[in-house]
N, C-alpha and C positions, 0 to 999 in steps of 0.2 A: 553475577551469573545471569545468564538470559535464559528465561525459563521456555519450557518446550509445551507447549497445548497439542492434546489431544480432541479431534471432531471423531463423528462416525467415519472419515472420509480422508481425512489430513492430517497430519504433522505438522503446525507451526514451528521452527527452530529457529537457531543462527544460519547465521550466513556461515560457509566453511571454504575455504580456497578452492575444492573439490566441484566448490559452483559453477566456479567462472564457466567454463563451457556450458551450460544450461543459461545461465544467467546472462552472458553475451548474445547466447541464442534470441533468446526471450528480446532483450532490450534495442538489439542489432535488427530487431522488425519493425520497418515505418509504419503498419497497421498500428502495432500495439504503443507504438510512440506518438502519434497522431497528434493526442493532449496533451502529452507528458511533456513537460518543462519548453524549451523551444519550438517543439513539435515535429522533431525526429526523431530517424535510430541515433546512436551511438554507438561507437567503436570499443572493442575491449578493453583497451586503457581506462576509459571511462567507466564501464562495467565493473572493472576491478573498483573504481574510486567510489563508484554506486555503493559495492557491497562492504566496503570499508566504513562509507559515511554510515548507515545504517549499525553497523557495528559500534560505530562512537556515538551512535543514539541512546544505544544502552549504555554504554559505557558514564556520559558525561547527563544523560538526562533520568536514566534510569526506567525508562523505557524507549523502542522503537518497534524496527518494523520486524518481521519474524519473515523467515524465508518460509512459502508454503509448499510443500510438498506431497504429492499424492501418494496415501498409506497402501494403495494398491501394488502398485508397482513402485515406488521412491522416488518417482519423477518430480524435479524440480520444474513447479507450474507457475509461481508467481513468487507475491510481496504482499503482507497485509501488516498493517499496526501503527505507528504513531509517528508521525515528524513535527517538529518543532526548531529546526533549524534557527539561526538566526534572524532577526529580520521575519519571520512569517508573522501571518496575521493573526496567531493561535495555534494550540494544538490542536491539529487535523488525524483524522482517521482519514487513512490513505491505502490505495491497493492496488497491484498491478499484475496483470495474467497473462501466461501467453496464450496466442490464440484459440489454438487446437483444447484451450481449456473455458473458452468462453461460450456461455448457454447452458450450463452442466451446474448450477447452484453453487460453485466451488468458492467463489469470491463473497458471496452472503453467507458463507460456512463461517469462512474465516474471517471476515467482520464482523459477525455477531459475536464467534470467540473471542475476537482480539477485545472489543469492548468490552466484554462482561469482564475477563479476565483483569484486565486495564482500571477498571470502576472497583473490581474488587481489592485487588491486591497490588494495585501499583500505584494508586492514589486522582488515579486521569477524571479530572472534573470537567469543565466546561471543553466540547468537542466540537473541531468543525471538520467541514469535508470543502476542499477548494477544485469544482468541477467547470471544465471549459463549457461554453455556453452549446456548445451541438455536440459535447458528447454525451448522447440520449442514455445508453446502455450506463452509465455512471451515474446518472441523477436518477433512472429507475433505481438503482440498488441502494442511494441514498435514502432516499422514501421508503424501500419497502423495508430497511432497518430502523425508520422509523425519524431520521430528520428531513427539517424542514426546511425551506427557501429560506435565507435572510437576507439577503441584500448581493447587490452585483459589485466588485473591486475591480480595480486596476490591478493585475497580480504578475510580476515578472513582464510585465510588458504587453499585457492584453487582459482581455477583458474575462473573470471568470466568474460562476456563481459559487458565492458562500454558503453551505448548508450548514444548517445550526441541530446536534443531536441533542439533544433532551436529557 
């Protein structure tokens, strides 16, 4: 069972089919794809395979990523919590926002949750954060939760920084 975090502000959950139209939204924008994997949008097919892998993150690791949602209004805003895919270089704290949510502390809400939460009761020890090298707005919120530069990899095919959380 994938458990649900409360911030003053957000809703961490699961993914729910109910997403896809936000979640397509969100991911189908080249802004907010920029860094993210390739470095584009994505088409809903893909979307759906997004919110699926995420769901067998729980499932097969016993943690992943939680869908974020704004307790104001329900709005599905983003992605925050934990990948470990195969093949990565570590468990990474990872997050993804859509725009019109970016500037607004949303994504440091639910960072700091997902970690605490993660450190307490889910067992999540050594953390990285794997950020392309000019997305600035990702390595500020790096830092200001409190990791630090480690080293630069070859990651999927370009060049990203490692950040090491504490």
């Amino acid at each position: 069972m994938i458990p649900e975090l409360f911030t003053p502000r957000l809703r961490l959950r699961a993914f729910s089919p109910g997403d896809l139209d936000s979640w397509a939204a969100i991911v189908g924008d080249p802004e907010v794809m920029r860094f993210i994997g390739s470095g584009g949008p994505v088409d809903r097919d893909v979307a759906w395979r997004q919110m699926a892998f995420h769901l067998g993150e729980w499932a097969l690791r016993g943690r992943g990523c939680w869908a974020v949602e704004r307790r104001a209004d329900g709005a599905l805003i983003g992605r925050a919590g934990f990948l470990q895919p195969e093949g990565w270089p570590g468990e990474e704290v990872a997050w993804l926002f859509a725009r019109p949510a970016w500037g607004q502390g949303y994504a440091t809400e639910a960072v700091r949750a997902a970690i605490a939460h993660g450190r307490r009761w889910l067992g999540a020890g050594s953390l990285i954060s794997l950020i392309r090298p000019d997305n600035a707005p990702s390595i500020r919120l790096a830092e200001r939760v409190g990791a630090h530069f480690e080293r630069e990899i070859d990651f999927l095919g370009s060049a990203a920084r490692q950040y090491r959380h504490p």
